[in-house]
mmCIF file as Biopython writes it, N, C-alpha, C and O atoms, coordinates in Angstrom:
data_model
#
loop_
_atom_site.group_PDB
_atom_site.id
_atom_site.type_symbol
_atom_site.label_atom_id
_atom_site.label_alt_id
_atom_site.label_comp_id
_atom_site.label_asym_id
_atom_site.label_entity_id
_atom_site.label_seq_id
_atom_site.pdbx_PDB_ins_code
_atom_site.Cartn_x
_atom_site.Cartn_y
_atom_site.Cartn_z
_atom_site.occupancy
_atom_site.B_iso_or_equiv
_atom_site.auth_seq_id
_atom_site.auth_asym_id
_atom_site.pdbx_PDB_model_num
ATOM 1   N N  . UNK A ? 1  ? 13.786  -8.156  -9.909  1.0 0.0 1  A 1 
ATOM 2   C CA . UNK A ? 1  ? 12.919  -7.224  -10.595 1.0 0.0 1  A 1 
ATOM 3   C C  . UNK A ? 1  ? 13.084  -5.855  -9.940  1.0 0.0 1  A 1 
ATOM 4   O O  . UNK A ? 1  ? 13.191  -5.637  -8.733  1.0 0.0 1  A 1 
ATOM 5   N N  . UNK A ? 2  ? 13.087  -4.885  -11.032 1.0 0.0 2  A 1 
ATOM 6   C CA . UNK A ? 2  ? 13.556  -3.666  -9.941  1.0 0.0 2  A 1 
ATOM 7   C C  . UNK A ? 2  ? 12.055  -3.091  -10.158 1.0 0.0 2  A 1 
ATOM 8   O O  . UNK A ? 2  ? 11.384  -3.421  -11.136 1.0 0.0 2  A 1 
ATOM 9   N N  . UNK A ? 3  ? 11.656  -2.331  -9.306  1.0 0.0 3  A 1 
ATOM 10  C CA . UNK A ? 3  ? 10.642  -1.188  -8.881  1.0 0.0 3  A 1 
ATOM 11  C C  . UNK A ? 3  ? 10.917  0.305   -8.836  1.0 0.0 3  A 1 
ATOM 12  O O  . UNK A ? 3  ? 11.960  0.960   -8.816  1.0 0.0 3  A 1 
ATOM 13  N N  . UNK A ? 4  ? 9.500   0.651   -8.827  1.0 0.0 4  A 1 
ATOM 14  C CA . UNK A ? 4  ? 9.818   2.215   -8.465  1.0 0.0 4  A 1 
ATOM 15  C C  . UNK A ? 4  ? 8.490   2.597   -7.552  1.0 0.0 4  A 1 
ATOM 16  O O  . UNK A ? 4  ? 7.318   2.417   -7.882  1.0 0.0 4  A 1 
ATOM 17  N N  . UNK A ? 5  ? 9.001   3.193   -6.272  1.0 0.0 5  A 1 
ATOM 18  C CA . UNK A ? 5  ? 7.698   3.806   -5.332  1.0 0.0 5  A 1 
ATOM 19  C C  . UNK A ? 5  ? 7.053   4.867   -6.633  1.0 0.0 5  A 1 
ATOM 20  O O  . UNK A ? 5  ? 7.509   5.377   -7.657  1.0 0.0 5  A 1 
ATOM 21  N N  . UNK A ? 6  ? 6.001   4.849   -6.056  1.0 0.0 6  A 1 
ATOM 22  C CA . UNK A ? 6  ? 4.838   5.525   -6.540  1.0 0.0 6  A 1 
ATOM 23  C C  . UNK A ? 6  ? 4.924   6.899   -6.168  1.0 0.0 6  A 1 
ATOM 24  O O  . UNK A ? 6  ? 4.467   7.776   -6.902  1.0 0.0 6  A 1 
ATOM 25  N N  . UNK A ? 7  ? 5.480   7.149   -5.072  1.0 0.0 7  A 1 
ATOM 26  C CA . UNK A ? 7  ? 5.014   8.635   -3.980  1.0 0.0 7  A 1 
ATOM 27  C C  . UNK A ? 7  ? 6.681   8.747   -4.126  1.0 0.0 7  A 1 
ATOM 28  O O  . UNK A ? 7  ? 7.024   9.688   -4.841  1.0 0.0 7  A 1 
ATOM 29  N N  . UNK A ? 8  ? 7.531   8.124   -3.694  1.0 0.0 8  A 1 
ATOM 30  C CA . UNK A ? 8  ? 9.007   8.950   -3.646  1.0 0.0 8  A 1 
ATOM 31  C C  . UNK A ? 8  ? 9.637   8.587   -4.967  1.0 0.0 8  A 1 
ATOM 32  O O  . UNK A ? 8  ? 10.287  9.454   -5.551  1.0 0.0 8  A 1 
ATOM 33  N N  . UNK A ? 9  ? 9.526   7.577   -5.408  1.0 0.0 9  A 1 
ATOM 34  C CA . UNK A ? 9  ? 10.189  7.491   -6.589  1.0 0.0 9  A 1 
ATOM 35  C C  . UNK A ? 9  ? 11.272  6.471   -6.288  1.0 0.0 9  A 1 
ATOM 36  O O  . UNK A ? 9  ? 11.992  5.999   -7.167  1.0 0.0 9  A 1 
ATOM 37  N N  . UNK A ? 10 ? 11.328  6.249   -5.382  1.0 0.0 10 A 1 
ATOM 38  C CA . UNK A ? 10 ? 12.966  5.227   -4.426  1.0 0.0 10 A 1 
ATOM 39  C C  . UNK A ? 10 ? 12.329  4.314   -5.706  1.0 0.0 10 A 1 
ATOM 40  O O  . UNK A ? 10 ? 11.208  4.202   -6.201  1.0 0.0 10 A 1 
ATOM 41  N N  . UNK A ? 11 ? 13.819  3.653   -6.001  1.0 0.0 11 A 1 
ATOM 42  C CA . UNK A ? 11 ? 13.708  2.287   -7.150  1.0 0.0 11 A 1 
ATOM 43  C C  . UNK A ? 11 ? 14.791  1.075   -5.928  1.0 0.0 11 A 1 
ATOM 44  O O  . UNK A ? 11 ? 15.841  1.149   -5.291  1.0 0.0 11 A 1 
ATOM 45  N N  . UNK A ? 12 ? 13.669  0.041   -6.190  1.0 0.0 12 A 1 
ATOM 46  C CA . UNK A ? 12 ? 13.861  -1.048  -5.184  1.0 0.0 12 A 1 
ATOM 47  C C  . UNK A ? 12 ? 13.945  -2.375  -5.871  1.0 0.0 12 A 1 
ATOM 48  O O  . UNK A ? 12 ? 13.331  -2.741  -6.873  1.0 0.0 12 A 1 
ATOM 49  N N  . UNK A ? 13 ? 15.037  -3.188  -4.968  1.0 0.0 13 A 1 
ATOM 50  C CA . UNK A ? 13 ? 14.965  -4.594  -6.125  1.0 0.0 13 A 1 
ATOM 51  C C  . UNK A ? 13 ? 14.130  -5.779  -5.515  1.0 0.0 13 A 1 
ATOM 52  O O  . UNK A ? 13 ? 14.439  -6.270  -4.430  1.0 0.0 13 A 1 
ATOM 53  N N  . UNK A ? 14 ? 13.171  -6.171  -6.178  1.0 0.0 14 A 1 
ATOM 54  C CA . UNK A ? 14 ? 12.427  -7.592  -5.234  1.0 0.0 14 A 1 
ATOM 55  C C  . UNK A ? 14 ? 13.086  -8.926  -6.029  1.0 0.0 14 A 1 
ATOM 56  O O  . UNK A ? 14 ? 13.984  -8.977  -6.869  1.0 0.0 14 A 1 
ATOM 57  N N  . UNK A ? 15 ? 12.482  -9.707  -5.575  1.0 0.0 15 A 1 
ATOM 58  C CA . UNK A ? 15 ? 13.055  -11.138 -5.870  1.0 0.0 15 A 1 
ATOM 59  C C  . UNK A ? 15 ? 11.676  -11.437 -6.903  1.0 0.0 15 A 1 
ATOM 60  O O  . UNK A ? 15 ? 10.497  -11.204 -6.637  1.0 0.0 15 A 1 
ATOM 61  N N  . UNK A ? 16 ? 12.173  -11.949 -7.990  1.0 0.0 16 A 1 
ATOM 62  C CA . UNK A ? 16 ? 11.443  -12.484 -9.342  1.0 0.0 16 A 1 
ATOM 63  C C  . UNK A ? 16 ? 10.245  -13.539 -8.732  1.0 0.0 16 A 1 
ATOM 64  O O  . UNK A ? 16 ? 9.231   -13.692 -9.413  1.0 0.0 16 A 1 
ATOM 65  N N  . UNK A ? 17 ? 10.353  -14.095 -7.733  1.0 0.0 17 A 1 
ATOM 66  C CA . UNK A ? 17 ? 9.660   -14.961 -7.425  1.0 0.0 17 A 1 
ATOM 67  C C  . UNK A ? 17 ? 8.867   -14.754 -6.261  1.0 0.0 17 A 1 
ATOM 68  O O  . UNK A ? 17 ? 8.433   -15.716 -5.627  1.0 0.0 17 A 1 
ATOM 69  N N  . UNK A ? 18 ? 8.667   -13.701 -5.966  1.0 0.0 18 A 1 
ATOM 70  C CA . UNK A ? 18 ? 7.452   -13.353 -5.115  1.0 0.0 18 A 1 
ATOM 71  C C  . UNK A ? 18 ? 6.784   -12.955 -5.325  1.0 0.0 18 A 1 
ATOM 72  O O  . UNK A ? 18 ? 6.887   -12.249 -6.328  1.0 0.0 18 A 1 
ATOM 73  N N  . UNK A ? 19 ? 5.185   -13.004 -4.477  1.0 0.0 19 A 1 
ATOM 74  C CA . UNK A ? 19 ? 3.629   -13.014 -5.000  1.0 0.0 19 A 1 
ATOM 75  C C  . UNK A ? 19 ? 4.165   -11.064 -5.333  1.0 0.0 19 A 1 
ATOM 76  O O  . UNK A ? 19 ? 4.165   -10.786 -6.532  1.0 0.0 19 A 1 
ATOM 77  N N  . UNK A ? 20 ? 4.397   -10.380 -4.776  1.0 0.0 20 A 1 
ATOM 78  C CA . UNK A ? 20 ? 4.338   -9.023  -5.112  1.0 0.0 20 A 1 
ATOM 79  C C  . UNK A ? 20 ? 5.101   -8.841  -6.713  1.0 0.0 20 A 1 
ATOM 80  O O  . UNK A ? 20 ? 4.615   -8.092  -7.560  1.0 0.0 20 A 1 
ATOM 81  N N  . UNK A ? 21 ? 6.144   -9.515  -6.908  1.0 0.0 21 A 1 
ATOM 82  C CA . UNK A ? 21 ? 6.607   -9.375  -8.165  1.0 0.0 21 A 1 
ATOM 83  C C  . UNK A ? 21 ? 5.599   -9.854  -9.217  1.0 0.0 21 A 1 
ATOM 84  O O  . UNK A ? 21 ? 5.369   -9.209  -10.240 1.0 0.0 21 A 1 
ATOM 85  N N  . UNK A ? 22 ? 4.897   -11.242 -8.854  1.0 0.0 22 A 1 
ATOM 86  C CA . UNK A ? 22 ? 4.319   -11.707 -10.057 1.0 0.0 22 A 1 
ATOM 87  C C  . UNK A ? 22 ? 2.900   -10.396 -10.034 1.0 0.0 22 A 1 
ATOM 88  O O  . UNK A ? 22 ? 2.470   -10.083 -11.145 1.0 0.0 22 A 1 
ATOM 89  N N  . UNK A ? 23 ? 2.389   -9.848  -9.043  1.0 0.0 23 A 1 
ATOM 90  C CA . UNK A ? 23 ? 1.288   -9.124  -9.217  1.0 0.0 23 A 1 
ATOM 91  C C  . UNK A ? 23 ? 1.557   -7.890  -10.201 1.0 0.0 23 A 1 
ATOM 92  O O  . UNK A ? 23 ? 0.749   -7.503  -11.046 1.0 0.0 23 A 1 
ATOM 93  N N  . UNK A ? 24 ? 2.873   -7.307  -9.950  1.0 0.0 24 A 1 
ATOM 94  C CA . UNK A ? 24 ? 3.424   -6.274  -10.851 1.0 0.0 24 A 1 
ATOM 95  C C  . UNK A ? 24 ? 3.438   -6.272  -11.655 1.0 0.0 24 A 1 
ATOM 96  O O  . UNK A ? 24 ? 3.026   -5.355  -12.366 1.0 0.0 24 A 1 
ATOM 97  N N  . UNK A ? 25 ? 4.093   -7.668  -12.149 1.0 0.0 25 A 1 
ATOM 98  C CA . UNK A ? 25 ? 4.138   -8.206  -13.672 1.0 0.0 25 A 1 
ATOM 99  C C  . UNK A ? 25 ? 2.976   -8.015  -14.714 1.0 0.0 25 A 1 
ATOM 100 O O  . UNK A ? 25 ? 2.866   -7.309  -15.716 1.0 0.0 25 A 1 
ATOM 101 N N  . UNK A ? 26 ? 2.071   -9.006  -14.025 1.0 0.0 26 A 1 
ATOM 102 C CA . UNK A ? 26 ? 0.622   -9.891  -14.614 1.0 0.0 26 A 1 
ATOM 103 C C  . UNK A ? 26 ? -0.016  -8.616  -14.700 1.0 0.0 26 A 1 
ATOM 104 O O  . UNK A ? 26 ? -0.405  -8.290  -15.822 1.0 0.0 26 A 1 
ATOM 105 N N  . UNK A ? 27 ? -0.240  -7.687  -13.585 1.0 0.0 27 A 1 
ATOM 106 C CA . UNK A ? 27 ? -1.589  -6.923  -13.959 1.0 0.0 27 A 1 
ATOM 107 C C  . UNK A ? 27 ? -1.035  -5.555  -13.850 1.0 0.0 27 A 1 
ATOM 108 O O  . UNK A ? 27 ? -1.029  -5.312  -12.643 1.0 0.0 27 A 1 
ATOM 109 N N  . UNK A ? 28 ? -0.593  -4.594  -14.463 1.0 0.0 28 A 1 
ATOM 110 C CA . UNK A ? 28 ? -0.210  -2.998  -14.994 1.0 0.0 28 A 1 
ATOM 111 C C  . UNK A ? 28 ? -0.451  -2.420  -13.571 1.0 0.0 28 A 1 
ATOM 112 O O  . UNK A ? 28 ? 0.419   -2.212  -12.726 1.0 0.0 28 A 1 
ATOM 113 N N  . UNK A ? 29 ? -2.151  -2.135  -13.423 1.0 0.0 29 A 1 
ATOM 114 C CA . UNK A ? 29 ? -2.741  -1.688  -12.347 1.0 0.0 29 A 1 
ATOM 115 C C  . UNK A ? 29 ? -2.049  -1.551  -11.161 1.0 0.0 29 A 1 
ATOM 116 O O  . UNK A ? 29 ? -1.897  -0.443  -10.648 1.0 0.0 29 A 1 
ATOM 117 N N  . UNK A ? 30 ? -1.540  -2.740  -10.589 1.0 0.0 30 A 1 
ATOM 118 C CA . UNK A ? 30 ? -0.911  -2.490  -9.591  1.0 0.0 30 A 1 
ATOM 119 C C  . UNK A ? 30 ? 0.375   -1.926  -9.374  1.0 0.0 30 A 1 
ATOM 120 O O  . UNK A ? 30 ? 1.352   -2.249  -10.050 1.0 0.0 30 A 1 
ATOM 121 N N  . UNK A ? 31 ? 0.413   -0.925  -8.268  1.0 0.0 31 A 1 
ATOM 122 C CA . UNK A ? 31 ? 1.408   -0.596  -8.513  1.0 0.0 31 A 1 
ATOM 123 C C  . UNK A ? 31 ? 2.403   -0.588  -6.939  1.0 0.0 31 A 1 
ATOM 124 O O  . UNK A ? 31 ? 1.837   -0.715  -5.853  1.0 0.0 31 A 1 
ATOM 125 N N  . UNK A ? 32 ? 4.013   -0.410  -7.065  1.0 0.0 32 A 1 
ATOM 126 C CA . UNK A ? 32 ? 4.430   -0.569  -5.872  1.0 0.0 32 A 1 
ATOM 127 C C  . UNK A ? 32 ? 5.142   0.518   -4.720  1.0 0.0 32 A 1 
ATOM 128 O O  . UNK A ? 32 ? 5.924   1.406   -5.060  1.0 0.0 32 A 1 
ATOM 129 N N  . UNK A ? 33 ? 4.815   0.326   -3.627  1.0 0.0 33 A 1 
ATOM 130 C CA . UNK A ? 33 ? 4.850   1.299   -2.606  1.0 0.0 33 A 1 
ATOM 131 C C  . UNK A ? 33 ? 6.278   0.760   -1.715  1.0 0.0 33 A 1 
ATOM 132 O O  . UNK A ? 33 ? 6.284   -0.323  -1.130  1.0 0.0 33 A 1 
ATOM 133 N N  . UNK A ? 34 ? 7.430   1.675   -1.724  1.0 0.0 34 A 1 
ATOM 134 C CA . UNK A ? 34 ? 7.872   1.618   -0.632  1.0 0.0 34 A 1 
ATOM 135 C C  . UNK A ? 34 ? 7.547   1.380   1.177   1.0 0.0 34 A 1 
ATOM 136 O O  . UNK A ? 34 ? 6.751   1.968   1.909   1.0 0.0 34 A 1 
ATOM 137 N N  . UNK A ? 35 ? 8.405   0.417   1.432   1.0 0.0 35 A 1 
ATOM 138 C CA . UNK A ? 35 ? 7.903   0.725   3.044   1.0 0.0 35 A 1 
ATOM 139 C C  . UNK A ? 35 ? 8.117   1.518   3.849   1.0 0.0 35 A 1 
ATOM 140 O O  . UNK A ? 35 ? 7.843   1.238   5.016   1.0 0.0 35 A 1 
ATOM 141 N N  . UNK A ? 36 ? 8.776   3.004   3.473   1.0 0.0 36 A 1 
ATOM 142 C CA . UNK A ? 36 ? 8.979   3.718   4.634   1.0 0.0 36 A 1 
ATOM 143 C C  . UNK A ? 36 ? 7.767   4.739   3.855   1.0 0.0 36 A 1 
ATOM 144 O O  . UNK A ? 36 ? 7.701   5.768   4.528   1.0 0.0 36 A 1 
ATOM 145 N N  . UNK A ? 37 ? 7.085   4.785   3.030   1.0 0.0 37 A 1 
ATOM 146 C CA . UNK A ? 37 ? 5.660   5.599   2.556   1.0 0.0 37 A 1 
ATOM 147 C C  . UNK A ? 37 ? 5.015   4.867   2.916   1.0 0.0 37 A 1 
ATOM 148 O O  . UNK A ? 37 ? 4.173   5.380   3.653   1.0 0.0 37 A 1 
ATOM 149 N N  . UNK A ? 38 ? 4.844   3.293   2.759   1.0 0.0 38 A 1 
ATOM 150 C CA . UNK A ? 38 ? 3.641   2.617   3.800   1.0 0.0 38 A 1 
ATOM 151 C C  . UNK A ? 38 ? 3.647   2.996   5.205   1.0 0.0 38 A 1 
ATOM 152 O O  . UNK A ? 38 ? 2.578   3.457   5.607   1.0 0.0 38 A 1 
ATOM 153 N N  . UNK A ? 39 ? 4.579   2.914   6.032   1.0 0.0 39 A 1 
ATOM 154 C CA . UNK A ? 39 ? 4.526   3.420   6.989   1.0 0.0 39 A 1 
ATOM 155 C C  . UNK A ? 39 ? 4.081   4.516   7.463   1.0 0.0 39 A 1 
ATOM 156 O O  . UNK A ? 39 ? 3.451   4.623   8.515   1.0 0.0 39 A 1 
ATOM 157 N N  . UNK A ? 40 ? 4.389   5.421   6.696   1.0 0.0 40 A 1 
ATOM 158 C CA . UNK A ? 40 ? 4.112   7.144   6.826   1.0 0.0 40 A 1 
ATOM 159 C C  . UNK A ? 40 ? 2.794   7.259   6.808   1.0 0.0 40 A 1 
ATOM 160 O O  . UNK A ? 40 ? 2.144   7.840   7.677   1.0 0.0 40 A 1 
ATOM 161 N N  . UNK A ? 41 ? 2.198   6.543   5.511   1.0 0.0 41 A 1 
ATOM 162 C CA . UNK A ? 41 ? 0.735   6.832   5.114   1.0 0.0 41 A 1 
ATOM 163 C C  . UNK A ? 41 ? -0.376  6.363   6.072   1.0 0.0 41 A 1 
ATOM 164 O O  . UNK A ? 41 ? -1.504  6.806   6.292   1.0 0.0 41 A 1 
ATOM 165 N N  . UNK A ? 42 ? 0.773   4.631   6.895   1.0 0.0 42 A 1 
ATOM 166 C CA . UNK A ? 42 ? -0.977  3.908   7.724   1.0 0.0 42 A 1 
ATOM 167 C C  . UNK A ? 42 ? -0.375  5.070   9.081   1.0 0.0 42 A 1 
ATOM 168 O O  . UNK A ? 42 ? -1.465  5.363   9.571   1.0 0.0 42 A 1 
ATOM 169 N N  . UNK A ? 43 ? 0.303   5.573   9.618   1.0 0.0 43 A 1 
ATOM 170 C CA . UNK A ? 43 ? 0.607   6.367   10.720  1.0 0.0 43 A 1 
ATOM 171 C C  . UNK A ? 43 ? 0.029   7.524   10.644  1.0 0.0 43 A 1 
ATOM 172 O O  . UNK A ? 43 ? -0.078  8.259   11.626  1.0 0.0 43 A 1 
ATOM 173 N N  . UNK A ? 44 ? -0.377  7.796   9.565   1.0 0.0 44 A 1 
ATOM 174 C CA . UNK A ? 44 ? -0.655  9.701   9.586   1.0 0.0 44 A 1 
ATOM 175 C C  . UNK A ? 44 ? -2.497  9.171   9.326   1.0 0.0 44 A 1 
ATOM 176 O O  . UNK A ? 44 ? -3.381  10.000  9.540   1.0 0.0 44 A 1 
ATOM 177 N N  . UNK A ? 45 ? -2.765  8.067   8.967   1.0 0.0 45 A 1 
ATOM 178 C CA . UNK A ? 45 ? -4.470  7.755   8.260   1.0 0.0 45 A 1 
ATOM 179 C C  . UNK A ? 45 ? -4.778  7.184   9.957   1.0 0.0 45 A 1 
ATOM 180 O O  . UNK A ? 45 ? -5.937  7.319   10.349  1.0 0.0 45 A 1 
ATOM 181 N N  . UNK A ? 46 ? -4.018  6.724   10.679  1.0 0.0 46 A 1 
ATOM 182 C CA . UNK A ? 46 ? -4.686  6.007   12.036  1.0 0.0 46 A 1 
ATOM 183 C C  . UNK A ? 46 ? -4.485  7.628   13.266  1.0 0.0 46 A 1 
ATOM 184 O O  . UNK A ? 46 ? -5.036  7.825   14.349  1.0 0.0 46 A 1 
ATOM 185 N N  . UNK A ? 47 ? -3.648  8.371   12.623  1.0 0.0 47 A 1 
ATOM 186 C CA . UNK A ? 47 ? -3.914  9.475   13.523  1.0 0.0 47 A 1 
ATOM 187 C C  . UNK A ? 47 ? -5.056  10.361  13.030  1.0 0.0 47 A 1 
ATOM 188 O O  . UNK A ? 47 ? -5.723  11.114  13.740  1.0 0.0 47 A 1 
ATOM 189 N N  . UNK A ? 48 ? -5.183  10.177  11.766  1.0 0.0 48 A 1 
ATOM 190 C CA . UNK A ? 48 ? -6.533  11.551  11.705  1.0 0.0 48 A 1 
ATOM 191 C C  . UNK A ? 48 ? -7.705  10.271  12.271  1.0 0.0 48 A 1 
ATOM 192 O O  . UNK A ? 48 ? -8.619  10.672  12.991  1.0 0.0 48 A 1 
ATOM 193 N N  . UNK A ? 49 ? -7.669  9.343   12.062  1.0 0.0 49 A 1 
ATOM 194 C CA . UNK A ? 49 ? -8.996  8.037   12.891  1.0 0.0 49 A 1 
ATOM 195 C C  . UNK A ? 49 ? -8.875  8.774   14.096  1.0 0.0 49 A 1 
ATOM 196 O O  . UNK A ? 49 ? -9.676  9.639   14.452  1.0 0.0 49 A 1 
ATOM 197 N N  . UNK A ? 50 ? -8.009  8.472   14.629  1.0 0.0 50 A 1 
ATOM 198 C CA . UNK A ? 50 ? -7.712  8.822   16.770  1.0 0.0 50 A 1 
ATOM 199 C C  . UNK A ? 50 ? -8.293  10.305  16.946  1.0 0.0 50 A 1 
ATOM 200 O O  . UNK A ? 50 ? -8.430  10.715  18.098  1.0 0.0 50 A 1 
ATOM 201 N N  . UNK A ? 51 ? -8.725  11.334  15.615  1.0 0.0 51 A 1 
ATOM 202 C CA . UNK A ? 51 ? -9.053  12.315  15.841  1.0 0.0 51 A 1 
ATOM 203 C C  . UNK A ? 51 ? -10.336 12.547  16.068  1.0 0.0 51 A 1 
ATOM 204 O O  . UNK A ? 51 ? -10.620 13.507  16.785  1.0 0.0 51 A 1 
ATOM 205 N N  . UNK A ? 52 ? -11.407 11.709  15.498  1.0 0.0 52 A 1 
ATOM 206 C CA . UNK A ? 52 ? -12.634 11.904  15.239  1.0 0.0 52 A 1 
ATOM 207 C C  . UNK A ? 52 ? -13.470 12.543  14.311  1.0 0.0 52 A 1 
ATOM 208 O O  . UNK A ? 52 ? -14.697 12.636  14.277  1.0 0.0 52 A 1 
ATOM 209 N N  . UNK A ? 53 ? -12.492 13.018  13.478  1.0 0.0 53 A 1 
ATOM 210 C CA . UNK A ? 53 ? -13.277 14.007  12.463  1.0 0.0 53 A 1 
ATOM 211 C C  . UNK A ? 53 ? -12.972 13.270  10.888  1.0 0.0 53 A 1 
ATOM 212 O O  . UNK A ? 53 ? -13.359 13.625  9.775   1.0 0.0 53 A 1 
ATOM 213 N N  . UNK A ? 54 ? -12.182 12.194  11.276  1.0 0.0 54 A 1 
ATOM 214 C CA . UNK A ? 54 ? -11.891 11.415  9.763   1.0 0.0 54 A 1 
ATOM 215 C C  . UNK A ? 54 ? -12.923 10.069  9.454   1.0 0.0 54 A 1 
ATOM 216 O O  . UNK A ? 54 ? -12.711 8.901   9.778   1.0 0.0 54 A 1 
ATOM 217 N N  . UNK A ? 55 ? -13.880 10.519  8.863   1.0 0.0 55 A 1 
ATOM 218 C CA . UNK A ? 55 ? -14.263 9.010   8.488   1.0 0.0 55 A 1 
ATOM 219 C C  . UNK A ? 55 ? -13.826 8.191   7.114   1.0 0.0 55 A 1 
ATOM 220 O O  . UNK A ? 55 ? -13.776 8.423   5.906   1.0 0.0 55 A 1 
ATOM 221 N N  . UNK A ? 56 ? -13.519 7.012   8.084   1.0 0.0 56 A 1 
ATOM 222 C CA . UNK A ? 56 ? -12.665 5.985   6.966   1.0 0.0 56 A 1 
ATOM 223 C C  . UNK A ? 56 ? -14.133 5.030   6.535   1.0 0.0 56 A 1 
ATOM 224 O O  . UNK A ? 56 ? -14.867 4.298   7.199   1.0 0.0 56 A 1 
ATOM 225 N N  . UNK A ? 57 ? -14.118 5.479   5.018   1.0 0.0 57 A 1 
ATOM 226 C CA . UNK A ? 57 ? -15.740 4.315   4.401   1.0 0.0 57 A 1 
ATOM 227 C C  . UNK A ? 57 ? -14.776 3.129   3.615   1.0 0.0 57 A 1 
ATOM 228 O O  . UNK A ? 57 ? -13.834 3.083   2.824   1.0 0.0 57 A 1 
ATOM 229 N N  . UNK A ? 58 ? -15.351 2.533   4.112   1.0 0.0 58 A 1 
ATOM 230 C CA . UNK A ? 58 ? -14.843 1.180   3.832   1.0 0.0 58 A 1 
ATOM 231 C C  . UNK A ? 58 ? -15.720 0.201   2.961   1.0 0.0 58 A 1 
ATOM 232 O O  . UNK A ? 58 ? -16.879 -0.011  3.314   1.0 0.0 58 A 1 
ATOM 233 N N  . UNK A ? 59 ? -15.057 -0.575  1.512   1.0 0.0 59 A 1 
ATOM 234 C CA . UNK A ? 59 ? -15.736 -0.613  0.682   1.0 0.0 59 A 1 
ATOM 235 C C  . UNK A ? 59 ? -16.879 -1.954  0.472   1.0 0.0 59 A 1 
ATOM 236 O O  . UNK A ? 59 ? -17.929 -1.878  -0.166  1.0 0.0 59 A 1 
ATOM 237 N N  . UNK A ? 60 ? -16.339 -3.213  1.218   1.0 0.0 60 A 1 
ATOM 238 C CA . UNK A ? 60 ? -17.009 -3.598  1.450   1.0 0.0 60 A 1 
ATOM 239 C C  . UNK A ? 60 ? -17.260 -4.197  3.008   1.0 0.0 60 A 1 
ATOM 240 O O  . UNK A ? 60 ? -16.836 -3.600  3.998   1.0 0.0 60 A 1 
ATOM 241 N N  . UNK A ? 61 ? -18.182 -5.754  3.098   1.0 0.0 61 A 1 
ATOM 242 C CA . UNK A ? 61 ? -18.026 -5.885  5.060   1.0 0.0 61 A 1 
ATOM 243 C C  . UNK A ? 61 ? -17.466 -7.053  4.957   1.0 0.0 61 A 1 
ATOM 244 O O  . UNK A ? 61 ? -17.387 -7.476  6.111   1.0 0.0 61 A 1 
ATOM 245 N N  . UNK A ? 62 ? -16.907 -8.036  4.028   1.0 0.0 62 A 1 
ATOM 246 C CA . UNK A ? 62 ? -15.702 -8.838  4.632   1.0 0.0 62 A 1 
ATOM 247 C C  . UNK A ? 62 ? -14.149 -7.923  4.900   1.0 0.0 62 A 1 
ATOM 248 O O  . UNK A ? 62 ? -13.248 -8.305  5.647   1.0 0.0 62 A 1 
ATOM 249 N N  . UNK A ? 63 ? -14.141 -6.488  3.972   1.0 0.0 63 A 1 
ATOM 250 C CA . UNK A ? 63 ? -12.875 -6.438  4.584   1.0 0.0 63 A 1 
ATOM 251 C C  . UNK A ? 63 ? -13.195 -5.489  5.812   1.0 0.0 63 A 1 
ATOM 252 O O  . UNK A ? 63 ? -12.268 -5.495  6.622   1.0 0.0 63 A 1 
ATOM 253 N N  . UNK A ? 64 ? -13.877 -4.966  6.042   1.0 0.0 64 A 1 
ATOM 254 C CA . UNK A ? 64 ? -14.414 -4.213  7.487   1.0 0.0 64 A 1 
ATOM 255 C C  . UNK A ? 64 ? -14.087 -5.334  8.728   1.0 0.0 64 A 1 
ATOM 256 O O  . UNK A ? 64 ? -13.405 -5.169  9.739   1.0 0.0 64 A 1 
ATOM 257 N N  . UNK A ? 65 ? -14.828 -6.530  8.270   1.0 0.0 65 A 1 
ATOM 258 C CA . UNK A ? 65 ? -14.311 -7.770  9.099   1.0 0.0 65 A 1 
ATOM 259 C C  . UNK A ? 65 ? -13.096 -7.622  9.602   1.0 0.0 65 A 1 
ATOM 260 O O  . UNK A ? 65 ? -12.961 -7.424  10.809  1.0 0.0 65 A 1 
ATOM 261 N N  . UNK A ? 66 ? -11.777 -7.711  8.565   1.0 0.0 66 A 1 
ATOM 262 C CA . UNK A ? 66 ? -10.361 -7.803  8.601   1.0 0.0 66 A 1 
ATOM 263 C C  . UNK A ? 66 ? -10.043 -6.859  9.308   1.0 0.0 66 A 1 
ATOM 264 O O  . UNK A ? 66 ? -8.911  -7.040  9.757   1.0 0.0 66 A 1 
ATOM 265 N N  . UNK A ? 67 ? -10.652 -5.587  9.751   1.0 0.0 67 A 1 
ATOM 266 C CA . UNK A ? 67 ? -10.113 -4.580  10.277  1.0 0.0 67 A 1 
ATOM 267 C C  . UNK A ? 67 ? -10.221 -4.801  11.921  1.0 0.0 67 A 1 
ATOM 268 O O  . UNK A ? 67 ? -9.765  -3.954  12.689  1.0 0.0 67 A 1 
#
């Protein structure tokens, strides 16, 4: 299945049979992110955290848990 990042546009090929492909498929909504923009994005969101002036609201408290 080929892809396209959201933020760069890179078009990527996944395998038909993984949970990320079938999520793509089944529901529009989701959509898919390269990993060198995942990377970028949790690196630059955990440095404005380390700053003190970013508050991250978090939506509910099982996934606050996960954190």
């Amino acid at each position: 299945m080929r892809v396209q990042c959201v933020i760069c546009d890179k078009i990527e090929e996944l395998e038909d049979d993984t949970l990320q492909a079938k999520r793509l498929r089944n529901r529009p909504i989701h959509t898919h992110m390269c990993e060198g923009c995942h990377d970028r994005i949790t690196k630059r969101t955990e440095e404005r955290l380390a700053t003190g002036q970013f508050h991250f609201f978090r939506s509910s408290r099982s996934i606050e848990d996960d954190f």
